[in-house]
N, C-alpha and C positions, 0 to 999 in steps of 0.2 A: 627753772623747772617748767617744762612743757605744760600745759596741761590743755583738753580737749573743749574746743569753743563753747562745746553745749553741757559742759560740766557743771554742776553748782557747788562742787568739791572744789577744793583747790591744791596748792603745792604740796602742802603735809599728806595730805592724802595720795596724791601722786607720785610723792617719795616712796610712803608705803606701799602700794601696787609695785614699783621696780625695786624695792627691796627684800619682797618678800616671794616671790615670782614660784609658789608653791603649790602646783594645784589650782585647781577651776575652783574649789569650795567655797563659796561666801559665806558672811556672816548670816544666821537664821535671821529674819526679817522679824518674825516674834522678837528676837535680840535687840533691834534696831527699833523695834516699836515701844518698846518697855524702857531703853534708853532715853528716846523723844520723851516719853510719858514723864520720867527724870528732868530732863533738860525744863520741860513744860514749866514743874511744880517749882523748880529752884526760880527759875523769871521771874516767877508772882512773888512768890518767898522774899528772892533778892531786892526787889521794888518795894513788898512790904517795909520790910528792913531798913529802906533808903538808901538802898547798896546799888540799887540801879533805876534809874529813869524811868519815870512810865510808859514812855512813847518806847524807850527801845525792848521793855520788859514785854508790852502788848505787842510787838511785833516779833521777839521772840518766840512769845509764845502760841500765836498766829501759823508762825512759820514750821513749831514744835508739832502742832494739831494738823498740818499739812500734810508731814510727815507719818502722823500717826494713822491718818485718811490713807497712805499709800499712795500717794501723789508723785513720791522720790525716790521708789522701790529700784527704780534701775541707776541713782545716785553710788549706791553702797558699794563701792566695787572691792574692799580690801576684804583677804580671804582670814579665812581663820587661822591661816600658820601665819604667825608675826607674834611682835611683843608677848611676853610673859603677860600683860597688867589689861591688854586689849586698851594700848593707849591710841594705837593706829586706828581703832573703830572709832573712837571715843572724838578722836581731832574729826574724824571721817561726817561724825555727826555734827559735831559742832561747826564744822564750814559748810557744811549743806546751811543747817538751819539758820548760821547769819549770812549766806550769800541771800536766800530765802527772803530772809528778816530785810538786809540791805534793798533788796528788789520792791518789797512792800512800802517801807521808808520813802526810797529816790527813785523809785521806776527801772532802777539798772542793776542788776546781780553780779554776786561777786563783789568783791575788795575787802575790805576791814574799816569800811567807814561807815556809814556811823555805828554799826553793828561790826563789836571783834568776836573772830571765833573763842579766843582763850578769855578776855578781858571780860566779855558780856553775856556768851553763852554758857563757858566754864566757869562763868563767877563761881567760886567758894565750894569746886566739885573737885574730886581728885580721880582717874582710871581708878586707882586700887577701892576707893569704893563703889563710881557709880555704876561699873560694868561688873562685878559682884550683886548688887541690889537690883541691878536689868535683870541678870543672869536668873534671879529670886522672882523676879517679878514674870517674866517670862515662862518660867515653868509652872506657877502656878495660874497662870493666865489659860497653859495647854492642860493641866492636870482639870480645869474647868470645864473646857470647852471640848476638847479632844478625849479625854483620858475616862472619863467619867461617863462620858453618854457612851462610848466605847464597852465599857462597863456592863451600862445597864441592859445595851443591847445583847452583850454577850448573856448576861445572866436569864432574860427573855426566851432568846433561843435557848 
């Protein structure tokens, strides 16, 4: 699988783009930040735990906060028509943030060493839950920030 030099995606997610080739629509970036925010909280969780290392746990979630910064906004490229479970997002973030994670670690982005996208990012996450609880956390994130002052304004005038 091809994938584009300056990507920090990799072949899953590059599968997804040619499999799903439906429309310009990406994923809302709200989606994609509330994800990260997910990814974030399971690193520390998992490390709590002693599910994962703390060198790769602090660099997960280094590279999670990166993302949530907006650092990787032109990273996200699969659209929203694919999988039922929004597994294609789900991998899409999870190789950003351990190519991320691997960059911070050894200086070089990309690979699955010593940060995996599914093994160390996915620790103990499933699609059918955590793009569900983005999806939760994402609208309430805009029902705060967007929805509300939208609101007040209108009630003003």
């Amino acid at each position: 699988m091809r994938v584009p030099e300056n990507a920090y995606y990799g072949a899953q997610t590059q599968r997804a783009v040619e499999n799903f080739p439906i429309g310009d629509l990406k994923m809302p970036l709200e989606l994609i930040r509330a994800l990260a925010l997910i990814k974030r909280g399971a690193a520390e969780v998992n490390q709590r735990l002693g599910l994962l290392e703390k060198g790769l746990s602090e660099a997960v979630a280094a590279a999670a906060r990166e993302v949530l910064e907006g650092k990787f906004d032109d990273q996200f490229v699969v659209g929203v028509f694919q999988t039922g479970s929004g597994t294609s997002t789900n991998m899409n973030l999870n190789e950003v943030i351990a190519s991320r994670a691997n960059e911070i670690l050894t200086g070089k982005k990309g690979g699955k060493s010593p940060v995996h996208p599914n093994d160390h990012v996915n620790l103990g996450q499933s699609s059918n839950d955590a793009v569900p609880s983005a999806i939760h956390i994402a609208a309430l994130v805009a029902i705060r920030t967007k929805l509300v002052p939208a609101l007040r304004r209108l009630h003003q005038a």
